[in-house]
N, C-alpha and C positions, 0 to 999 in steps of 0.2 A: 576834503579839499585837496586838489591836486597839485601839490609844492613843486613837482619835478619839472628841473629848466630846461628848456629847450637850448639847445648846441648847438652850433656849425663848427664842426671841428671842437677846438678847445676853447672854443670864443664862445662867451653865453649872449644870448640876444638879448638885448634892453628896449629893444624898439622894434616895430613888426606895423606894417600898414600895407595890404592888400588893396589895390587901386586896378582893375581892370586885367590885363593877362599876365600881372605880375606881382610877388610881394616883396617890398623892400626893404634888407634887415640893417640896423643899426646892433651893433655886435662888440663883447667886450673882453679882451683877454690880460688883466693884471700882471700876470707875470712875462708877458713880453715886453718888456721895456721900449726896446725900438719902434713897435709898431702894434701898441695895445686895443687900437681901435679900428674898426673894421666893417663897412659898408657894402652888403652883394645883395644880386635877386636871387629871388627864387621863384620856380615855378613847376608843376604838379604834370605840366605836360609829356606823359609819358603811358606807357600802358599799363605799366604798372602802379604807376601815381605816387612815384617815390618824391621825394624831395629832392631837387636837381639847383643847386646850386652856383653861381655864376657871376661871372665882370665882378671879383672883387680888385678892393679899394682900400689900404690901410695906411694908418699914420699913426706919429705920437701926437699929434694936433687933434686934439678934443673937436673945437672950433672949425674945424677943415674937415673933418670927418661928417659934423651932424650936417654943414652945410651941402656936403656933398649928398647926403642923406634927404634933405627938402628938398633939394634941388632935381632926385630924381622920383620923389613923387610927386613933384610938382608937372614933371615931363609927362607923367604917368596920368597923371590929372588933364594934363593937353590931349594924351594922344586919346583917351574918351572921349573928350569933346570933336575931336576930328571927327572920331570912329559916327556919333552923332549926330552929326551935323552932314553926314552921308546919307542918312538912311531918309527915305523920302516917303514915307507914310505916317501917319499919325501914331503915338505913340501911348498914347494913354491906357492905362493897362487895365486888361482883361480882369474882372471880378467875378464872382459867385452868380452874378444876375446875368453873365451874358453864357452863362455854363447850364448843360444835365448834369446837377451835382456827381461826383465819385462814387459810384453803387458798387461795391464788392462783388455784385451778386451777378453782375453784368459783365462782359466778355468789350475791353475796349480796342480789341485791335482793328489795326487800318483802320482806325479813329483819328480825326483831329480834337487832340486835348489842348487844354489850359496848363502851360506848368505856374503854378503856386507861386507866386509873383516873393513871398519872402524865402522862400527855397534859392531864388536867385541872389547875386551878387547886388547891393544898396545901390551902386552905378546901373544896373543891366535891370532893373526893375521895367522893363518897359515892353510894348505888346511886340514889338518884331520877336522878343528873345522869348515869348512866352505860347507862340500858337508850334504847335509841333503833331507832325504826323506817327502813330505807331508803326513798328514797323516788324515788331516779335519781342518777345520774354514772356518768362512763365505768369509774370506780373499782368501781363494783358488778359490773362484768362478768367472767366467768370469763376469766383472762390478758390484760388490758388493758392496756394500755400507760399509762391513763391513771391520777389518782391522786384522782379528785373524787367523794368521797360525801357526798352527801345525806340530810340524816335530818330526822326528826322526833323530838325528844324525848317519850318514852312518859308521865312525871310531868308537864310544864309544858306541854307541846303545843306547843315553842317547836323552830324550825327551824335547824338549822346546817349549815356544811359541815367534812368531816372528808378528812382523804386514807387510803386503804384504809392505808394500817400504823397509821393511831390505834383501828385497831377489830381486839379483842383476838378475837374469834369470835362464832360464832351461838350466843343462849343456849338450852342445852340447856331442851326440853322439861320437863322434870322442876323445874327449879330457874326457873322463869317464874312469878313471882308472884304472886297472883288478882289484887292491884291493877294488875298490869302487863296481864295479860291481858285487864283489864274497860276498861283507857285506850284499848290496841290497837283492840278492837273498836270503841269510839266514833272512833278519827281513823280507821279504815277505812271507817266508815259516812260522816266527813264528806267523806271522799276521793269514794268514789261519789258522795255529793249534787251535791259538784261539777263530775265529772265528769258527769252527768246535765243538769245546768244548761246546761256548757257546749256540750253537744250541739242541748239543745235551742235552744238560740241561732245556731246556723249556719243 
């Protein structure tokens, strides 16, 4: 069992709640008298995926602290539903039956997969965050040893990496949506431009 506490500084965290592109710490340091309690975000957005730390908040107010503490995942809680209430396709997410299961043996790049709808965040379980284009790592190749894929997200156009067991199969044909299929085309056309550019630059 893994006893060791997590820190911000000399402050130990007593509370931790992950809500959408941020996690919100409620944090506790006994020997600062003045200002024992202490509420910041945090979040991973970095290249190297450090822990980035931020908008701290401290008091000797127990009371003042945790509320400031609800109070900002509460906000955190709004702006998902914002972010949601944007997105203007169906949402119900992608399972096993609308997928070519995950075959190790099969090569998936410039593939539209499924990513694994519990790989994702409880809020972000949803099919915008889940159809993604490959786009390289050694993870894409048929019997690789390695575990790194690259995608493009088909909804956002937004780039991540995955390791081949987060991506649940290739979506079948049939169950590929007009919006997904009209996104596809557009980052495949931006793919070429840029590959066209870069050629012509050499």
């Amino acid at each position: 069992m893994d006893d060791e506490k997590r820190m911000v500084d000399t402050y130990e965290v007593k509370h931790a709640i992950h809500v959408g592109d941020k996690e919100i710490l409620f944090t506790v340091d006994d020997t600062k008298t003045d200002y024992p309690y202490m509420v910041c975000n945090c979040t991973w957005d970095n290249p190297l995926g450090i822990d980035h730390y931020f908008n701290a908040a401290a008091s000797a107010d127990y009371v003042e602290m945790m509320t400031e503490f609800t109070d900002r995942v509460m906000a955190q809680l709004e702006a998902v539903k914002a972010e949601r209430d944007k997105i203007s396709i169906p949402q119900e997410p992608f399972t096993l039956e609308h997928c070519i299961p995950n075959d190790y043996g099969e090569s998936i790049e410039n593939k539209v997969v499924v990513i694994r709808a519990e790989r994702l965040r409880s809020e972000y379980r949803t099919a915008d965050k889940q159809l993604a284009l490959t786009t390289g790592g050694f993870g894409t190749h048929a019997n690789s040893r390695g575990r790194a894929v690259y995608t493009v997200n088909l909804y956002s156009g937004k780039e991540a990496r995955w390791n081949r067991e987060d991506i649940l199969g290739t979506v079948k044909p049939e169950h590929m949506p007009d919006w997904a299929k009209e996104r596809l085309k557009q980052i495949q056309a931006g793919q070429q431009a840029k590959h066209k550019k870069r050629e012509q630059e050499r």
